[in-house]
C-alpha positions in Angstrom: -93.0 -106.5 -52.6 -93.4 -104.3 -56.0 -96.2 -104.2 -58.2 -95.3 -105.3 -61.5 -95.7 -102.7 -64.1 -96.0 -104.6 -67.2 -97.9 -106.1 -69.8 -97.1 -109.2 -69.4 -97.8 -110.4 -66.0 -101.1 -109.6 -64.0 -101.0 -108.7 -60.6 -104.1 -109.5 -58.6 -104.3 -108.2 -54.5 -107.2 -110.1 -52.9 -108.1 -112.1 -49.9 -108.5 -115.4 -50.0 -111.3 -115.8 -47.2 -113.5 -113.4 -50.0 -114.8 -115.7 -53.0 -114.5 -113.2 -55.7 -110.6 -112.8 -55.4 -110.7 -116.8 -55.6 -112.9 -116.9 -58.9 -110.7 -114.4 -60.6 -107.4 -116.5 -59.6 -109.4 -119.8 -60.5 -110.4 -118.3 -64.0 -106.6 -116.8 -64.6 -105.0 -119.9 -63.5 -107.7 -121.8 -66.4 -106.9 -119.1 -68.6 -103.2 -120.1 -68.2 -102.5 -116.2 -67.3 -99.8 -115.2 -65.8 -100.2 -114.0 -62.2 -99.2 -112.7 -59.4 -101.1 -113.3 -56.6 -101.2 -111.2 -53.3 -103.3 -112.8 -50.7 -103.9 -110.1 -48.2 -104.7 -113.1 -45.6 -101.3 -114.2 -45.7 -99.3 -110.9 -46.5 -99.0 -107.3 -45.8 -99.4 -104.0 -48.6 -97.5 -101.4 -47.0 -99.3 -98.0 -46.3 -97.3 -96.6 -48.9 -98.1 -99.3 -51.3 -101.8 -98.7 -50.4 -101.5 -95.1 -51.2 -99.6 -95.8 -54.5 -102.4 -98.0 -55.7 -105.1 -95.3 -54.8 -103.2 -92.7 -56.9 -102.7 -95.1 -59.4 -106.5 -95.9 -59.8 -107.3 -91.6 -59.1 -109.4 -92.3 -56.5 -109.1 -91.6 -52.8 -108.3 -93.8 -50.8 -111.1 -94.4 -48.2 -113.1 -95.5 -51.8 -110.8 -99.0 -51.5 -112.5 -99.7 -48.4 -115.9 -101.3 -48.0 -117.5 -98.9 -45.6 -120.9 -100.9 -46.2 -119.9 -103.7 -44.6 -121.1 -105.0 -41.3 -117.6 -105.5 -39.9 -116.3 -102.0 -41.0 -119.7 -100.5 -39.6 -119.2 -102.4 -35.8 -115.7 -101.7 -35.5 -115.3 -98.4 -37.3 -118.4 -96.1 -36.8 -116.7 -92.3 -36.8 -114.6 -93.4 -39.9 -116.5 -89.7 -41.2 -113.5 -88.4 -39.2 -110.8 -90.5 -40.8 -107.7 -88.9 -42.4 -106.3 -90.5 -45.6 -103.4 -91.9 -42.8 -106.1 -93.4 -40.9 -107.9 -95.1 -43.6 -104.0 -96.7 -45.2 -103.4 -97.8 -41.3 -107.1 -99.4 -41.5 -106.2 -100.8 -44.3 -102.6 -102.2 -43.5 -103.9 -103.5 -39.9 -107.8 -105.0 -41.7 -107.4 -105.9 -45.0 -110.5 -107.3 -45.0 -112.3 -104.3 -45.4 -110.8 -104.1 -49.2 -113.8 -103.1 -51.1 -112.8 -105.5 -53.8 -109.8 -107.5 -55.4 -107.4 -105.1 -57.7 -106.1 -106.3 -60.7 -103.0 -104.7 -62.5 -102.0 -105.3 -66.2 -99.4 -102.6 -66.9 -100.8 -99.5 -66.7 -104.6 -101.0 -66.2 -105.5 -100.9 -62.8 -109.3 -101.7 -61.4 -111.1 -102.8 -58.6 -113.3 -105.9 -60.0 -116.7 -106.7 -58.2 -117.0 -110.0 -60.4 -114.9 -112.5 -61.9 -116.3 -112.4 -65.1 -114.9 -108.8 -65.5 -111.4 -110.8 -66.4 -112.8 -111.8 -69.7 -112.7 -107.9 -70.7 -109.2 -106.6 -68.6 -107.4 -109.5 -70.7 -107.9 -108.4 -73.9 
């Protein structure tokens, strides 16, 4: 799988058991946007691929997971000791801990916490 690069097609990585990710597909597919969906429920982003994405955005990338979360806290309490490997392996292996859906339009790339937030990346 590559991320599309280009103006013309948006790429959104979400999980469909997460209602935002579903309200920002719902409101491109009204829209009549192109898109590219990538349902982390039903497919794998590579470590590298999570890495690329983080340097893409320039943020690191234990910020792409939730670490607020009441699964993440349970499961993951000494994440204070993670690596950057250790948090693309979390990733890869829980993708449910994605802080929120990413959305690419060419060079745009951003984390949206709601799906109104497509009104503004479209334009």
């Amino acid at each position: 799988m590559i991320f599309a690069n280009t103006d013309k097609e948006i790429t959104l990585i979400y999980n469909s058991e997460e209602h935002i990710g579903k309200q920002i597909l719902a409101f491109a597919k009204i829209e009549k946007l192109p898109i590219h969906d990538i349902d982390l429920a039903h497919m794998k982003v590579t470590t590298t691929q999570w890495a690329e994405l983080a340097s893409r955005m320039g943020i690191a990338v234990s910020d792409l997971v939730n670490t607020q979360g009441a699964d993440f806290s349970q499961k993951f309490a000494h994440s204070d000791a993670f690596s950057d490997d250790d948090w693309l392996t979390l990733l890869v292996h829980n993708p449910g801990v994605l802080k929120a859906p990413i959305v690419m339009k060419g060079d745009k790339i951003v984390m949206m916490t709601n799906a109104q937030d497509m009104l503004h990346f479209v334009k």
